[in-house]
N, C-alpha and C positions, 0 to 999 in steps of 0.2 A: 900761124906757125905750125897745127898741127898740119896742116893739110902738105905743106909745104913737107915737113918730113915723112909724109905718103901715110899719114892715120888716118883713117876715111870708115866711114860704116858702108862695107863693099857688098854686104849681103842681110837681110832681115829673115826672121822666120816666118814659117807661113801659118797664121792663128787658127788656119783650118787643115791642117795639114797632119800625118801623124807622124809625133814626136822621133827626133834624133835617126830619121832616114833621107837621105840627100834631096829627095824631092818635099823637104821641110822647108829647105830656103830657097830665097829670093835673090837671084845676084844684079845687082843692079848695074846698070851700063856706067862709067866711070865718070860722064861728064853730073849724070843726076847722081851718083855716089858724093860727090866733092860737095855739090849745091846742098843735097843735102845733109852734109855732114858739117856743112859751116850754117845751116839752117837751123840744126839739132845746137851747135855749139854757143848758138845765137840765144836759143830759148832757156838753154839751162845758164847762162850767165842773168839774162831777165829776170829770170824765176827767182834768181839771187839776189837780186835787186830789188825785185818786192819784198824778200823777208827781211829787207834792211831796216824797216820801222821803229823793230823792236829792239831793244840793246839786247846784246849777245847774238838773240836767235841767226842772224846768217854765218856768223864766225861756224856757230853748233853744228848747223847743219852740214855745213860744208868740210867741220872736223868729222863728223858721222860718216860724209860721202866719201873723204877722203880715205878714214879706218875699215871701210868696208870694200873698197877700191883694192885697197890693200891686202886684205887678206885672203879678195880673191884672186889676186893676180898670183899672190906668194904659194895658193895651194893650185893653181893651175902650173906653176914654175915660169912665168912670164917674168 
């Protein structure tokens, strides 16, 4: 679904690169931007999956990811 409404990780930063000047990122070509953006969306559903074990813990963390999602989109204005 995301992919389908065009949310794609289109570009990464570069970990050797110096910070916040255009040749920081990575733009990736669009057919590997999709694979790996349903690859990424693949792993962190997984990941949720494993901390299903314990009662509560996946609900928490995913309230954490969600509350933190959140308050950076709200102070970027997205």
């Amino acid at each position: 679904i995301a992919v389908l409404f065009n949310v794609t990780v289109r570009n990464i930063s570069n970990p050797w690169g110096v910070a916040f000047t255009p040749s920081s990122l990575w733009d990736l070509p669009t057919g590997f931007a999709v694979a790996f953006t349903v690859f990424w969306f693949m792993g962190m559903v997984n990941t949720v999956n494993w901390l299903d074990g314990v009662d509560g813990l996946a609900a928490s963390v995913a309230a954490v990811a969600a509350t933190v999602t959140t308050i950076h989109m709200l102070r970027e204005g997205q």
